[in-house]
DOZAMI-906952 format. One record per residue (C-alpha): y, x, z. Coordinates in steps of 0.02 Angstrom, whole numbers, padded with zeros to 5 digits, always signed. Last residue first. Layout:
// DOZAMI-906952
YXZ...
// end
This chain:
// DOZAMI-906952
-02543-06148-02197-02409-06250-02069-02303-06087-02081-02244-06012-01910-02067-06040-01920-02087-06192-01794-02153-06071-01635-01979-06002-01648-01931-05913-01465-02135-05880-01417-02138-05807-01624-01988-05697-01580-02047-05642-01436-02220-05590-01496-02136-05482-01637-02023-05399-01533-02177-05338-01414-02268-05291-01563-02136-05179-01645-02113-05106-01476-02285-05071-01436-02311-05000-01606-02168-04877-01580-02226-04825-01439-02422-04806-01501-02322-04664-01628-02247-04588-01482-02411-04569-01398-02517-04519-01567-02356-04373-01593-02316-04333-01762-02161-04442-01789-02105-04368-01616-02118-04198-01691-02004-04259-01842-01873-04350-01713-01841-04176-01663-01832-04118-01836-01727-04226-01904-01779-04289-02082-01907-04387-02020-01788-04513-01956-01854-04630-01840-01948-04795-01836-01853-04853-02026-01924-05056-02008-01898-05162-02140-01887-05332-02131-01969-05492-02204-01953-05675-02147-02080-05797-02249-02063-05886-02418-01950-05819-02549-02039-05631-02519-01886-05531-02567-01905-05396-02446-02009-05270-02543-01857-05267-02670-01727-05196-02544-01563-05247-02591-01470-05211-02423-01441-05280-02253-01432-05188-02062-01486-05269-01902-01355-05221-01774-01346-05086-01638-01372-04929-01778-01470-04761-01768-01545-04855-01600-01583-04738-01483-01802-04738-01433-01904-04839-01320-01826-04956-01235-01685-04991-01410-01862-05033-01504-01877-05195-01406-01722-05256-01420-01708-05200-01602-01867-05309-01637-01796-05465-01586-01641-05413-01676-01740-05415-01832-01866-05565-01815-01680-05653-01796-01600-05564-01930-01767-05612-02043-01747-05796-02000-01572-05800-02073-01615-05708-02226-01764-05850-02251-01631-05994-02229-01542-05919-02362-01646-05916-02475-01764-05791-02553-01782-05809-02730-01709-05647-02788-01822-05597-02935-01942-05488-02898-02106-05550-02926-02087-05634-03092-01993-05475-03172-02091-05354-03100-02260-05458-03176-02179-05476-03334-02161-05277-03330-02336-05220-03244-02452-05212-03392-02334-05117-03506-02246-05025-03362-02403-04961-03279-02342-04897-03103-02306-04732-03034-02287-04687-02870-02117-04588-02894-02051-04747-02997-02108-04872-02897-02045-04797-02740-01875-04808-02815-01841-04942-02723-01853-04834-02575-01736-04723-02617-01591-04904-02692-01598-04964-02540-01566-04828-02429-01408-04779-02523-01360-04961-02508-01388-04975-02300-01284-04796-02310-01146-04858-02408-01161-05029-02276-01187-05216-02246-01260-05212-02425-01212-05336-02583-01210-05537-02571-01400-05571-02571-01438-05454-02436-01643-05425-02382-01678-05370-02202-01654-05208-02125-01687-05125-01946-01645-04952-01893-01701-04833-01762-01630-04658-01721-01568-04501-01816-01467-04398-01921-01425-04217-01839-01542-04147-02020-01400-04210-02118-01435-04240-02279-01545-04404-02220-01712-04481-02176-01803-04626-02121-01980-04656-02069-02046-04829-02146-02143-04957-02092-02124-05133-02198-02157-05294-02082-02194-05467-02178-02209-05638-02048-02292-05771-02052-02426-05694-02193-02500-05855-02304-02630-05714-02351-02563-05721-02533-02404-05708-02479-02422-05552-02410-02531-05488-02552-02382-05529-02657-02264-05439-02579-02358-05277-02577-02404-05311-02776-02212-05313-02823-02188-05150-02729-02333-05053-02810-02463-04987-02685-02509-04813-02700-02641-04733-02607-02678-04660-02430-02772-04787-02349-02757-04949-02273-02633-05031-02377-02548-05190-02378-02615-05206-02194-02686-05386-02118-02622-05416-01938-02693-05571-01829-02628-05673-01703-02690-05820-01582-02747-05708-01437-02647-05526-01460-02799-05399-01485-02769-05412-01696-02603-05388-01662-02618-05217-01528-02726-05160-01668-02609-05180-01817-02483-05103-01711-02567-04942-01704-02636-04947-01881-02446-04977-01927-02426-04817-01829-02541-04707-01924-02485-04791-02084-02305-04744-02044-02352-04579-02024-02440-04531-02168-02342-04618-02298-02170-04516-02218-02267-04334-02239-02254-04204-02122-02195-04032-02195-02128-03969-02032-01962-03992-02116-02003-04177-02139-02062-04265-02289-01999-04450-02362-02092-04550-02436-02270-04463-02500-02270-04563-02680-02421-04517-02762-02543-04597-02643-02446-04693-02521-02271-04757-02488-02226-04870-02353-02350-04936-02228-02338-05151-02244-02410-05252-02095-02438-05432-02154-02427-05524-02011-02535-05680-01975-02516-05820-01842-02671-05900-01795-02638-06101-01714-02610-06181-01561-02576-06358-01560-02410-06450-01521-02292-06330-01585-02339-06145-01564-02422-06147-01388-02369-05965-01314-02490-05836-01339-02641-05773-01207-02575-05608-01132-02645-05459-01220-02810-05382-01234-02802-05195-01209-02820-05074-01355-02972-05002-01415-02928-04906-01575-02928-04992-01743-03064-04962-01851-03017-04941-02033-03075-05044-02182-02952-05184-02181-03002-05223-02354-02878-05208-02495-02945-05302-02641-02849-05285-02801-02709-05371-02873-02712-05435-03050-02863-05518-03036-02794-05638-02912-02859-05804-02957-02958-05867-02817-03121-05771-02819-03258-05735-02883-03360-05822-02726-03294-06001-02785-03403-06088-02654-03360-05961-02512-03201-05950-02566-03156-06131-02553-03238-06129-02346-03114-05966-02322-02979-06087-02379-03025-06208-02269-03009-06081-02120-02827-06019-02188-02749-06144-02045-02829-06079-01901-02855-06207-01804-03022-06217-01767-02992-06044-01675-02998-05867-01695-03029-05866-01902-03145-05723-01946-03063-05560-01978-03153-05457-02093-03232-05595-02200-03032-05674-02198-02940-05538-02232-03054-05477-02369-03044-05663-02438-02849-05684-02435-02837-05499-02513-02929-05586-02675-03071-05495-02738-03056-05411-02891-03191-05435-03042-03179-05286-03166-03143-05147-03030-03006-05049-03073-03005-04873-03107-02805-04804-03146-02803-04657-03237-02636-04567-03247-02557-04446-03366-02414-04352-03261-02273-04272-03349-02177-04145-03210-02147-04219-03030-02026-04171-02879-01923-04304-02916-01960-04391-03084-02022-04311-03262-02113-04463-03370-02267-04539-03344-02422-04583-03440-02534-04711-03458-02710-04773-03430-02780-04921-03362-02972-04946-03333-03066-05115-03296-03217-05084-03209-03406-05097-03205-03482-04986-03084-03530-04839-02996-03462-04746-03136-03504-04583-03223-03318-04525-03289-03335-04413-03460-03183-04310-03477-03159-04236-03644-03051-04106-03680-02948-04117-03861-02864-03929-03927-03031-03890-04019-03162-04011-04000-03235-04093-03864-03201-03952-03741-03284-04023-03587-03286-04117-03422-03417-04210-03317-03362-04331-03186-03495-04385-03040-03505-04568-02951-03329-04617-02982-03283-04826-02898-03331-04835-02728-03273-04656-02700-03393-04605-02546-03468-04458-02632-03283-04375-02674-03240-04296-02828-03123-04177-02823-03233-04051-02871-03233-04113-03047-03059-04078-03043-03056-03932-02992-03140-03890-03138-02992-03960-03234-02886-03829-03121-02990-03701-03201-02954-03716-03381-03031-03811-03533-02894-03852-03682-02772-03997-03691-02656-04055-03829-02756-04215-03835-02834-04296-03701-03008-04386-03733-03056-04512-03578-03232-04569-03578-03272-04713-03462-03463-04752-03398-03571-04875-03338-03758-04856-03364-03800-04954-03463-03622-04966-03527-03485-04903-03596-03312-04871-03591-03158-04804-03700-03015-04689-03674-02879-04620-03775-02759-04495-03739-02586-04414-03790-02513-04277-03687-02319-04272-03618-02283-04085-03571-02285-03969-03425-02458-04055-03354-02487-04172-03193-02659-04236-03211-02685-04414-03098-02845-04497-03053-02806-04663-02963-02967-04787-02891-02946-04933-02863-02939-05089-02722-03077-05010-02612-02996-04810-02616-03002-04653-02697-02849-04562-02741-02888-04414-02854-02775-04292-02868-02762-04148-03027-02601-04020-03034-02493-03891-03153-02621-03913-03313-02531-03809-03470-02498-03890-03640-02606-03816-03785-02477-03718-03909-02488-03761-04061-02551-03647-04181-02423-03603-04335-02445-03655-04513-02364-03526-04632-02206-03641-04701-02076-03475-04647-02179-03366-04765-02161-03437-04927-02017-03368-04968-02069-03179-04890-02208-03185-05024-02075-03257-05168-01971-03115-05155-02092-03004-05142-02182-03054-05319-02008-03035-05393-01984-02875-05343-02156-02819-05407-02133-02903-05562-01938-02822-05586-02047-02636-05547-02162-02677-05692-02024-02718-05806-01920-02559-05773-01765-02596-05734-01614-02544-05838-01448-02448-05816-01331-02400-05943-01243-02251-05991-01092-02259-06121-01041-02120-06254-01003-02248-06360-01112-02206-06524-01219-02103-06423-01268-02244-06313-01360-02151-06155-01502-02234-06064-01536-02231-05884-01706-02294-05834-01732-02339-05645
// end
């Protein structure tokens, strides 16, 4: 500071100095410019990687703490897909990844991974063969964070008609899908059902002893087939116990069960929505039914509740005029949801939803269901309490097949922990098979005429 006195006045005034105003000045604008400094994002942080292998596709799923962008591309000679995720950078769980791999995927022969460039990884997929890739992301739900998902297809599916059929060759001349098998042998790409991949009955079932000989259906004997459907799979574990056991494991164990005491049954056959642990969207379960001309469709689920005293059996069929019960509703509305925890491809999938699920089951069909129902109650009631005496109704969406009877089957409830053990247990679960199968047969020898004529 300068002071300077006015001797006229006798006043003192104050003046800066001009290089100190410059200097001032020059700060002032520094510490403007300061908040626009470009800042480094953040790279989002890997919680999870799973790989689902299986016939019909192959899932690869990253689970992160934030929505990532990604683009993907494939080529050929040899077949390959390179995925490029943005917002990522190299870290251990992505080489856990790579050891994911398994040698028997039909689809992933090796993956290689690397920092393309800064803040974008690279995965580079070496591929056993051609296929037709989805890719898409996933919001928060349950017990999940932001999942980017890559879905290998093959490029030519199979139909499910012609995996059931080359597994199971037809039992007698009857059998009314034989002429079908004769189409598919001279159209061998298939008879139009791109859209949902093959599902091979590729496990063994156990030895189980031969049945007695079926009831004449009509005037002619024919093949009846049941479409077996496991709930869950893959992402989406159902339900899980206390003890940590997973619904989608035990309900496939015993619809292997009672696919085996089926296939051993003379004039029936089972064919399973899924035989493996992977995720099966709702829409595609019901179609794969029909498109096997199934008799019958049978979902297997293990129930569960708040209340860890909850238990017994329970069987459901579709309701067109609202649920028989709050807790036939509430049931409802979890397992449609299964979509959602699984994860499906909206932009491919919604016209698809739309088609699939609308309510075109009749009234007729509803009826037959109580009756395939309380069939099976009888049966179930010998080996295990009955959570309720009377077939239950709800909204479920894997029910509304237009075209054959449907219910859905909770065996126990999961959620108990007594019930939990028995859910475990090989004998308990070849119980519950018996049951289903013995309720089954009876209602087929008391309504030969709803088999379908094929």
């Amino acid at each position: 500071m300068a002071h300077r006195a006015n001797p006229g006045k006798g006043e003192v005034t104050t003046q800066l100095k001009a290089p100190n105003r410059r200097a001032l000045l020059g700060a002032a604008t520094t510490l403007l410019l300061l908040p626009v400094v470009p800042r480094i994002a953040m790279a989002s942080r890997l919680l999870a990687v799973r790989t689902w292998p299986a016939d019909e596709y192959t899932r690869v799923t990253l689970e992160l703490d934030s929505e990532l962008k990604a683009e993907h591309f494939t080529l050929e000679a040899p077949h390959r897909m390179v995925v490029d995720i943005t917002g990522l950078d190299m870290s251990p769980a992505l080489n856990d990844l790579v050891r994911k791999v398994r040698t028997d995927d039909p689809y992933i022969n090796s993956l290689r991974v690397a920092q393309n460039r800064p803040n974008i990884v690279r995965l580079v997929f070496d591929l056993k063969q051609a296929i037709a890739p989805q890719v898409f992301t996933l919001k928060p739900v349950g017990d999940y964070k932001y999942r980017l998902v890559l879905d290998l297809y093959p490029k030519v599916a199979q139909d499910p008609l012609a995996a059931l059929l080359k597994k199971q060759p037809q039992k007698n001349e009857e059998d009314p899908l034989a002429r079908i098998l004769e189409d598919i042998g001279r159209n061998p790409k298939g008879t139009g059902m791109a859209s949902v991949p093959v599902l091979p009955d590729s496990v063994t079932p156990p030895s189980v002893a031969a049945q007695p000989e079926s009831p004449k259906l009509g005037r002619r004997s024919r093949v009846i087939t049941v479409a077996l459907d496991p709930g869950h799979g893959g992402e989406d574990p159902g339900a899980i116990g206390k003890g940590g056991t997973r619904e989608k494991d035990v309900v496939l164990q015993i619809a292997q069960k009672l696919k085996a005491r089926i296939d051993a049954t003379p004039g029936m056959r089972a064919y399973l929505t899924r035989d493996g642990d992977y995720f099966v969207p709702l829409h595609v379960r019901v179609e794969k039914a029909r498109r096997v001309k199934a008799d019958l469709f049978v979902s297997i689920h293990a129930d569960a509740f708040v209340r860890p005293t909850a238990g017994g059996s329970s069987v459901y069929v579709l309701s067109s005029s609202g649920a028989s019960s709050s807790a036939a509703r509430w049931l409802a509305d979890k397992e449609n949801a299964a979509d959602l925890i699984g994860g499906i491809n909206l932009q491919v999938q919604d016209r698809q939803v739309a088609k699939i699920l609308l309510d075109l089951s009749t009234s007729a069909q509803i009826k037959d269901s109580v009756k395939v129902g309380d069939s099976v109650l009888d049966d179930l009631k010998n080996v295990y309490r009955l959570h309720k005496p009377q077939v239950e109704q709800a909204a479920f969406a894997v029910l509304k097949a237009p075209d054959m009877p449907s219910i859905l089957v909770e065996t126990a409830f999961i959620s108990n922990p007594d019930e939990e053990r028995m859910l475990r247990s090989s004998a308990d679960q070849e119980k519950f098979a018996a049951a289903l199968h013995g309720g089954i047969r009876r209602f087929f020898t008391a309504n030969p005429h709803l088999a379908s004529a094929g």
